[in-house]
C-alpha positions as CSV (number, residue, x, y, z in Angstrom):
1,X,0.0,0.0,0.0
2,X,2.8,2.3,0.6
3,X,4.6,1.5,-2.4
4,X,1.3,2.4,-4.2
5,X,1.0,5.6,-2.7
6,X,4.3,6.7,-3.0
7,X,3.8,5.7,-7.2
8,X,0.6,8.1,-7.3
9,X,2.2,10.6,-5.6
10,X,5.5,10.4,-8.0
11,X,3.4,10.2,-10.8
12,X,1.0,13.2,-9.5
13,X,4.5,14.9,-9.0
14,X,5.6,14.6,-12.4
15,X,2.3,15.6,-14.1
16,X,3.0,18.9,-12.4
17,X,6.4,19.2,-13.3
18,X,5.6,17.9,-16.7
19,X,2.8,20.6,-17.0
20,X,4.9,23.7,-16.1
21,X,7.2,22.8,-18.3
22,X,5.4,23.0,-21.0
23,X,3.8,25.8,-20.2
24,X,7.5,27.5,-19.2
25,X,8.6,26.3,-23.0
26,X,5.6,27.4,-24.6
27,X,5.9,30.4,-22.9
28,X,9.5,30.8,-24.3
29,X,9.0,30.2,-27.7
30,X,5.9,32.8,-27.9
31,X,8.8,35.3,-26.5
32,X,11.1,33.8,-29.2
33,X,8.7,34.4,-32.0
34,X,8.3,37.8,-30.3
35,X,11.8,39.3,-30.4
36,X,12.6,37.5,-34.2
37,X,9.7,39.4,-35.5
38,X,10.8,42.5,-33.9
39,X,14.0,41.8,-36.0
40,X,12.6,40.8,-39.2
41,X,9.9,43.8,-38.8
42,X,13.6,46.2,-38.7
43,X,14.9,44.8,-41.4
44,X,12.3,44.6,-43.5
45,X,11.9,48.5,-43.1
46,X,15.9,48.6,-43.7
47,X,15.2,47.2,-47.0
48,X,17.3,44.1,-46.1
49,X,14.7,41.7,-47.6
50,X,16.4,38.6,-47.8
51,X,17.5,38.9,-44.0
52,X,14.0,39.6,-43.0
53,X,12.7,36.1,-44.6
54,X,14.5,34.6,-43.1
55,X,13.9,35.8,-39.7
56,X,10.5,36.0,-40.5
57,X,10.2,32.1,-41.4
58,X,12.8,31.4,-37.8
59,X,9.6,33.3,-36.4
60,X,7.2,30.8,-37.6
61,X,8.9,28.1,-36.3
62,X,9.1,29.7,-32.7
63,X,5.2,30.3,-32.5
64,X,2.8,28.0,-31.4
65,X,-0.5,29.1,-32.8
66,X,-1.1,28.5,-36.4
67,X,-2.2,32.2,-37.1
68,X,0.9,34.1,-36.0
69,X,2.5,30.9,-38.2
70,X,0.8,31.7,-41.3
71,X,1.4,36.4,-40.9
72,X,5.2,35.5,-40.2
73,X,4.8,33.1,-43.5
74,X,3.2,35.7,-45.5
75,X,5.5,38.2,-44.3
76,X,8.4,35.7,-45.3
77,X,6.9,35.2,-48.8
78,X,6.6,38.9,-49.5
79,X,10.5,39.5,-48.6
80,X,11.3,36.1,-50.3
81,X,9.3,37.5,-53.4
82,X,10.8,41.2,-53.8
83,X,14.2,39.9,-53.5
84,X,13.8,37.5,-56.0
85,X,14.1,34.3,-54.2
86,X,11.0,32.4,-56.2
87,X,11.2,29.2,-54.7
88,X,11.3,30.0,-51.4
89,X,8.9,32.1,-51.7
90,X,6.4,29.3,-53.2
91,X,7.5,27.2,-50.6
92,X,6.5,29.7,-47.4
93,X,3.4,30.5,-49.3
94,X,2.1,26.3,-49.9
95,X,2.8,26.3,-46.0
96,X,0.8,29.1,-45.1
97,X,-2.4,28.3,-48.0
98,X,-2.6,24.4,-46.9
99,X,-1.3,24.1,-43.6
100,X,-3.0,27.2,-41.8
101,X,-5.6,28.3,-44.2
102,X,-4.0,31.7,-45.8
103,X,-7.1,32.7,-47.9
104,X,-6.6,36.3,-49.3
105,X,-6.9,36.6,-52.9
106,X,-7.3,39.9,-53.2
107,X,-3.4,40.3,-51.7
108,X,-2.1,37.6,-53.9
109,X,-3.6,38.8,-57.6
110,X,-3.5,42.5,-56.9
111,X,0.0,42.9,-55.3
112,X,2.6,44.4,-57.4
113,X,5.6,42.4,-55.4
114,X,3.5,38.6,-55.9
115,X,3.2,39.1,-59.2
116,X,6.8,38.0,-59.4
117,X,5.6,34.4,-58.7
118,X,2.6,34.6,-60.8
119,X,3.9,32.3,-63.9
120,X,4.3,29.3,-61.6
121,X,2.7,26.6,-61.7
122,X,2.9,26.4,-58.0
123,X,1.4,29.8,-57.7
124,X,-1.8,29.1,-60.2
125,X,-2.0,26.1,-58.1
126,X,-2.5,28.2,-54.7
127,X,-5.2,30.5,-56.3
128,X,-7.3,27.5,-57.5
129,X,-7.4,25.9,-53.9
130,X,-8.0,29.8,-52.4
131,X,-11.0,30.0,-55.2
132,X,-12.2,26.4,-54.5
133,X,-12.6,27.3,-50.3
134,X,-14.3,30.8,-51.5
135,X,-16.9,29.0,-54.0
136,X,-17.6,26.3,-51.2
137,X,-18.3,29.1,-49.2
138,X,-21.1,30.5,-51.6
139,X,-23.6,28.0,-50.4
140,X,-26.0,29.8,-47.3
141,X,-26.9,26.7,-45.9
142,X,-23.1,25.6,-45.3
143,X,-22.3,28.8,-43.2
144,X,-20.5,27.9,-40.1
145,X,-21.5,29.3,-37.0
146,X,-18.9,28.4,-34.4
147,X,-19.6,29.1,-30.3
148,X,-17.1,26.8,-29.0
149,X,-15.0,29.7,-28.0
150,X,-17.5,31.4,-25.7
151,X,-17.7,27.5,-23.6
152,X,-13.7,27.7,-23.5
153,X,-13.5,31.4,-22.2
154,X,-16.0,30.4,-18.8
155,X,-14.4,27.5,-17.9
156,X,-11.3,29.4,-18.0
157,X,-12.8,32.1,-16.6
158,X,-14.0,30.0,-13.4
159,X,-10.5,28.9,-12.8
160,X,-9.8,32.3,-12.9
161,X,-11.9,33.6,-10.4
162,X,-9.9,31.2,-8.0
163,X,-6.4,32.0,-8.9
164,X,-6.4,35.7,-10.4
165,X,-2.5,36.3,-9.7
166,X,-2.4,33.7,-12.5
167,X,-4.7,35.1,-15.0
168,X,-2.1,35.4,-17.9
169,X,-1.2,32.0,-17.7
170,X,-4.5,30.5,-17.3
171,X,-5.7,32.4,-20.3
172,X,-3.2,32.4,-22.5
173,X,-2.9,28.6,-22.3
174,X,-6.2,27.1,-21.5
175,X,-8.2,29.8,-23.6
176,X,-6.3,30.9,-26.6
177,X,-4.3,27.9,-27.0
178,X,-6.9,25.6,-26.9
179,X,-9.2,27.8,-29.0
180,X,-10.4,27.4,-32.4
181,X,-7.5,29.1,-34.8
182,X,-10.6,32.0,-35.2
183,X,-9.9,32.9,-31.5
184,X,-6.1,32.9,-31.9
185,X,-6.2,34.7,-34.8
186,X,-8.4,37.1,-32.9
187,X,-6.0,37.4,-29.9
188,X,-2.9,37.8,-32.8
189,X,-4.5,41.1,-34.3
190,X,-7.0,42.3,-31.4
191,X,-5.8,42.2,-28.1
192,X,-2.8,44.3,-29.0
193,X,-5.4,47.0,-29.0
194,X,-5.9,46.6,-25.1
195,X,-2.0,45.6,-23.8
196,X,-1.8,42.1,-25.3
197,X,-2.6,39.5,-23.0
198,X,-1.7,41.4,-20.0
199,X,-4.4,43.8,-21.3
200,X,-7.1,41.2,-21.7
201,X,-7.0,40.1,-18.2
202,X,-6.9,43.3,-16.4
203,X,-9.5,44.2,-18.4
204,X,-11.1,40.7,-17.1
205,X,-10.3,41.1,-14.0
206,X,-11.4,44.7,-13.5
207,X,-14.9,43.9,-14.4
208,X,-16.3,41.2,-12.3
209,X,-19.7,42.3,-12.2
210,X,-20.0,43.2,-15.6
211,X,-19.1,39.5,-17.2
212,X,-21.2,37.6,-14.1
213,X,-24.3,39.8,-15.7
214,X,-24.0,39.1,-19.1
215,X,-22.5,35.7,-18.8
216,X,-26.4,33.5,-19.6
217,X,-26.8,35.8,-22.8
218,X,-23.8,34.4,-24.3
219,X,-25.0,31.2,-23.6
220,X,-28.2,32.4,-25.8
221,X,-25.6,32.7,-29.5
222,X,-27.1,29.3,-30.5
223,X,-30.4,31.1,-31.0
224,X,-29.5,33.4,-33.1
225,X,-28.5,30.8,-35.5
226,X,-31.4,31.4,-37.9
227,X,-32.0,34.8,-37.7
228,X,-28.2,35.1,-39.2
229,X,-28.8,32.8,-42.0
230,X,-32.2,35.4,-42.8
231,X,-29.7,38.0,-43.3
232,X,-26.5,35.7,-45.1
233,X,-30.4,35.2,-47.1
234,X,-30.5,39.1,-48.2
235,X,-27.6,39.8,-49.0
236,X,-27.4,36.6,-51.4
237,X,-30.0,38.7,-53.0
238,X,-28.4,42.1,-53.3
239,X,-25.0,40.9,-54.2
240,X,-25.3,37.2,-55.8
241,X,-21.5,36.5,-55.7
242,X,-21.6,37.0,-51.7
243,X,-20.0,34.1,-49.6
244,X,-20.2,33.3,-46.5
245,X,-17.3,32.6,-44.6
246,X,-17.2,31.0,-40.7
247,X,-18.3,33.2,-38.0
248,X,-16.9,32.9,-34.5
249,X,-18.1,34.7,-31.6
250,X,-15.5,35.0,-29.0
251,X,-15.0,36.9,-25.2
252,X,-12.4,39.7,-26.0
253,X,-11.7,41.4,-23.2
254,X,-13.3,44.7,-24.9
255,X,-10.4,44.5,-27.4
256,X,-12.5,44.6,-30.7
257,X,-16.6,44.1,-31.6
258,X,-15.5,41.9,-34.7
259,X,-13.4,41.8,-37.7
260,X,-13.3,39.5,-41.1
261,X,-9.9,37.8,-41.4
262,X,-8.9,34.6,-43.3
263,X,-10.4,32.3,-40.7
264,X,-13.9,33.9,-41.0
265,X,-16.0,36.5,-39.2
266,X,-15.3,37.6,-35.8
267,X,-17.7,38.8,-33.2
268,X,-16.5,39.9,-29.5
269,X,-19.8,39.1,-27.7
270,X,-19.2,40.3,-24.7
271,X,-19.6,43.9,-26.4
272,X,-23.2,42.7,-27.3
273,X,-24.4,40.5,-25.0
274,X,-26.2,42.9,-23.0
275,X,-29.8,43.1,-21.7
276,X,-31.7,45.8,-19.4
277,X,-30.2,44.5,-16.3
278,X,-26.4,44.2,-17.2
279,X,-23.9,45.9,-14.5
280,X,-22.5,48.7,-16.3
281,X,-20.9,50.2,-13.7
282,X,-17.3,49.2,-14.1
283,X,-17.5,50.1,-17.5
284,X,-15.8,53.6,-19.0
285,X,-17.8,56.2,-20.9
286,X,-17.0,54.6,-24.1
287,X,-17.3,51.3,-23.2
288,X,-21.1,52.2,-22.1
289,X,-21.6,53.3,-25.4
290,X,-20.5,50.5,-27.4
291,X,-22.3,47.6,-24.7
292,X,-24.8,46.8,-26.8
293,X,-28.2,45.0,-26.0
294,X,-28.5,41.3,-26.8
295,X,-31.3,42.0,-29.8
296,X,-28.5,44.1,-31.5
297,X,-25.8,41.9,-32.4
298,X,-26.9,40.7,-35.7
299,X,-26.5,44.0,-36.9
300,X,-22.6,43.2,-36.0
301,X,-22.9,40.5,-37.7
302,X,-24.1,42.0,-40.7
303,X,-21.6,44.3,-41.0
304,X,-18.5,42.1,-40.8
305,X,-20.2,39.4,-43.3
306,X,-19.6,43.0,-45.6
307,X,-16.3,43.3,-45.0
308,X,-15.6,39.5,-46.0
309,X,-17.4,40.5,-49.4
310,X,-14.3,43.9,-50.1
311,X,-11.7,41.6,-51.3
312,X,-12.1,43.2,-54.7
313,X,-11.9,46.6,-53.9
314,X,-8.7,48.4,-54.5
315,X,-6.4,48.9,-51.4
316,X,-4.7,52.5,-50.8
317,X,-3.3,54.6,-47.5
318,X,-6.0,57.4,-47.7
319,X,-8.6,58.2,-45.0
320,X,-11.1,58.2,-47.9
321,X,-10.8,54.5,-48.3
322,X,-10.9,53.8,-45.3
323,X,-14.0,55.5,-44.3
324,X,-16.0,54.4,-47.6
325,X,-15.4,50.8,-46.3
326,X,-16.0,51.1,-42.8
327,X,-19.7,52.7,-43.8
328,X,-20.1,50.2,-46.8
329,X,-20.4,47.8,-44.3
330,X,-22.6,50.1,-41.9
331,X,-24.9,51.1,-44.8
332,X,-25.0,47.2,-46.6
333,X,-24.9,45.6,-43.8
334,X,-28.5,47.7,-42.6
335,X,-29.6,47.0,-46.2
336,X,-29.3,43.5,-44.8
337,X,-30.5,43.7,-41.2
338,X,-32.8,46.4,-40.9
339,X,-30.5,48.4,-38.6
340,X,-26.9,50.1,-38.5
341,X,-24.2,48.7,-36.0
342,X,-23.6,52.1,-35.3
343,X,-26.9,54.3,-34.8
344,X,-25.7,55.7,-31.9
345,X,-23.3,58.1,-34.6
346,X,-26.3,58.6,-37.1
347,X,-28.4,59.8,-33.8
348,X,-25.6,62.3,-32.8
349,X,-24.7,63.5,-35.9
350,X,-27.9,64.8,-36.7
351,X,-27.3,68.8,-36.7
352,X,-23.4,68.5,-36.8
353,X,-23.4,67.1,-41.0
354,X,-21.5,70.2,-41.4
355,X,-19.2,70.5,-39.1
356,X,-18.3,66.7,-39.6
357,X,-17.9,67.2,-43.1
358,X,-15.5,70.3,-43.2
359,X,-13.3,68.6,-40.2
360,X,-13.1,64.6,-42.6
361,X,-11.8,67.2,-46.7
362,X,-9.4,68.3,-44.2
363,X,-7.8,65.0,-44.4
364,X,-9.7,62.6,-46.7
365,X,-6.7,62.7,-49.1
366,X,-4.3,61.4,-46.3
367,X,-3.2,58.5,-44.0
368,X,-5.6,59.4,-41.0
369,X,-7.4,57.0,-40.2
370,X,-7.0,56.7,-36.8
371,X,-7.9,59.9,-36.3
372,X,-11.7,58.3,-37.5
373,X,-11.6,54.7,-37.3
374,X,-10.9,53.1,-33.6
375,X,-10.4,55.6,-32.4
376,X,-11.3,55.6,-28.7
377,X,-8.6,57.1,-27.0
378,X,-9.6,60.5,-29.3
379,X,-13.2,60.4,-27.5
380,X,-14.6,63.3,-25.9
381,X,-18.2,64.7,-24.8
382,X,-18.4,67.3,-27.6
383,X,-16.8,64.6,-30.5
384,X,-16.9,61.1,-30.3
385,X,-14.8,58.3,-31.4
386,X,-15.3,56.3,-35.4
387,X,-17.1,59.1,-36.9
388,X,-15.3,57.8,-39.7
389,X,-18.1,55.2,-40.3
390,X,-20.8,58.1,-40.2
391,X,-19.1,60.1,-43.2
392,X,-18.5,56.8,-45.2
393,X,-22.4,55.5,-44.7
394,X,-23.4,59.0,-46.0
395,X,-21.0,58.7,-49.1
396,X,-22.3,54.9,-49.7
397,X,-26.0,55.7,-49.0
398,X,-25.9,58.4,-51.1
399,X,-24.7,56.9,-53.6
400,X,-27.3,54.1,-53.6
401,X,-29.7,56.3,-53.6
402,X,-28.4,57.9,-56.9
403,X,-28.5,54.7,-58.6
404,X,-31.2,53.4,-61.1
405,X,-29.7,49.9,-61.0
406,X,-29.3,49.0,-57.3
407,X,-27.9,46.1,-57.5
408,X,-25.6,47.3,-59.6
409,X,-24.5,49.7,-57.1
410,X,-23.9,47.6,-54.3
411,X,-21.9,45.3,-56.8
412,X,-20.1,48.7,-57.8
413,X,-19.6,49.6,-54.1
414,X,-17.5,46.3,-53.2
415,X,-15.6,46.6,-56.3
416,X,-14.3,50.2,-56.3
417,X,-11.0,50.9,-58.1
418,X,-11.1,54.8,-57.4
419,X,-12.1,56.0,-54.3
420,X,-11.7,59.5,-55.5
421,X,-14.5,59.3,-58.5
422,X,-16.6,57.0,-56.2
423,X,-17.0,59.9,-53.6
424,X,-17.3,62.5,-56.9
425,X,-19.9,59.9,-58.7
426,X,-22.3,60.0,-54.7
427,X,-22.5,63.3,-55.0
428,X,-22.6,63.6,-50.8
429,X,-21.1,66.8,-50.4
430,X,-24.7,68.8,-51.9
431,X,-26.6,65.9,-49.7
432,X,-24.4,66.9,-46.8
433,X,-24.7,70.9,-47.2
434,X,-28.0,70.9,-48.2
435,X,-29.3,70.0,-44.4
């Protein structure tokens, strides 16, 4: 009997040590993969392509979650591609298409540096797989609706709650790691928003009351199931070429209410799980704002499924573009589901068109988008944050409403090539000063 309990207790032993150590390694290489991106990101801005390949592919190799695999891949093919290296370059972009589902067409056909591989066999291979996944994803009734995440997060969160001098740890290995690649791939370009991980819990931790109150409505995402595919429904009819990629909801720590990437659309529920008796009051003034009721999160939904549809549209620096497709999505996506995602900037604006208006010519032509588009830190009482989705609704909705053919505009609208004559063609600016 003693021998027996002297095994468990070895054996209980080494689980433990076992454990930490891999959580200690993975620990390590996620710092690895940290500090060789940091490298590769220098020389990359040097110029010193080649060098920056490389480091970017030692970074993939260092990481443990397949999304921050596939960016330092793409990154590695891009350098790999403008210095010349063909073959490599293939070779970091099969890893990143087939292994961990790289998916952007509109980067690959209408990048000046990739055209360098576009002769390959290799290459044409690549876009016919990318095509194939996109015309699978055509089909409404094989939309994926994925809530797996929101499970993962409150069992985490429970441990949590019993070990918060732990809470990086504890989240970053039994609720990112163990997510879905839509949740890590969240985490890779979201929570750098709020701190990184160390952001995400504090932002956890300093809400108790908040996530307790709204923690049964994200249990409620199932039902909502249908009432998404209604709208996935309408904008099949508006735009026939539409497709429909995954949608994950996730808990992010107020990092981001959703975002399209290659793994799908992206919701943060905890932003819209709300009902009349959440506990707001651990919440900031902008965070109240944008806590949205339960009811209201398929118009969230509705306005990332747009941004999935904008791979055709031509990419530029310019605050213009960016605004036009933030409030494409806005304007389609209310097309689609009856409301806006962000009424709350149609309400206020009402009786400050003009003053809006003269403040966005004043840098339409330039990189500003952040001082538009997320962003919060710019909030005040007098002029609040993303009124760069107000002016671009007004330019897309008034440029609907121009049109004979509306189909043809919204097909138009997702495949602008000059953002410049698009805002000319909506004629906004005699809608605007007219009021």
């Amino acid at each position: 009997m003693k021998n027996q309990k002297r095994n468990v207790y070895i054996a209980l032993v080494l689980i433990l040590f076992f454990k930490y150590e891999v959580v200690a390694q993975i620990a390590d290489r996620n710092d690895a993969g940290e500090q060789y991106k940091k490298i590769a990101d220098s020389l990359a801005n040097k110029d010193e392509l080649a060098r920056a390949a490389k480091m970017y592919m030692q970074e993939s190799y260092a990481r443990t979650m397949g999304p921050f695999k596939k960016s330092a891949l793409i990154n590695a093919t891009y350098c790999y591609a403008a210095s010349k290296n063909i073959d490599s370059a293939l070779s970091s972009l099969e890893i990143a298409t087939y292994k961990y589902g790289f998916n952007n067409l509109g980067f690959l056909t209408g990048d000046t540096i990739m055209q360098a591989l576009a002769s390959h066999p290799k290459y044409k291979k690549i876009l016919q797989q990318i095509r194939l996944r996109q015309q699978q994803q055509k089909n409404v009734n094989n939309a994926i609706i994925n809530t797996s995440d929101i499970d993962l997060f409150w069992n985490t969160y429970d441990h949590f709650l019993k070990d918060t001098g732990n809470g990086v740890k504890l989240f970053q290995m039994n609720y990112f790691e163990k997510g879905t690649p839509a949740l890590q791939e969240y985490f890779r370009i979201k929570t750098k928003n709020i701190g990184g991980i160390e952001g995400f819990v504090q932002n956890i931790k300093k809400m108790p009351k908040f996530y307790s109150s709204i923690r049964a409505n994200t249990f409620q995402l199932n039902s909502l199931k249908d009432t998404i595919r209604i709208i996935y429904r309408n904008l099949k009819y508006w735009y026939p070429e539409a497709i429909f990629p995954p949608l994950s909801f996730h808990i992010g720590g107020w990092s981001s209410g959703g975002t399209a990437t290659d793994y799908g659309l992206h919701v943060g529920a905890d932003m819209y799980a709300n009902n009349p008796n959440t506990d707001k009051s651990e919440l900031n003034a902008w965070q109240k704002r944008n806590s949205y009721l339960f009811e209201n999160l398929k118009y969230v939904v509705a306005h990332e499924l747009i941004h999935a549809q904008q791979d055709n549209m031509r990419n530029d620096t310019t605050l213009l573009k960016y605004v036009i497709q933030e409030g494409m999505a806005d304007f389609i996506g209310e097309l689609i589901s009856g409301n806006t995602a962000n009424q709350f900037l149609i309400n206020w604006a009402k009786g400050n068109e003009k003053k809006i208006w003269e403040s966005f010519k004043s840098e339409m032509y330039l990189n500003r988008y952040r001082n538009w588009i997320a962003n919060s830190s710019q909030e005040r009482p007098d002029w609040p944050a993303d009124l760069g989705y107000w002016v671009g609704y007004q330019i897309c909705k008034s440029y609907f409403e121009r049109a004979v053919n509306k189909k043809r505009a919204i097909y138009e609208m997702l495949h602008i090539r000059n953002y410049q004559a698009f805002y000319e063609e909506s004629q906004v600016e005699a809608r605007i000063y007219q009021q």
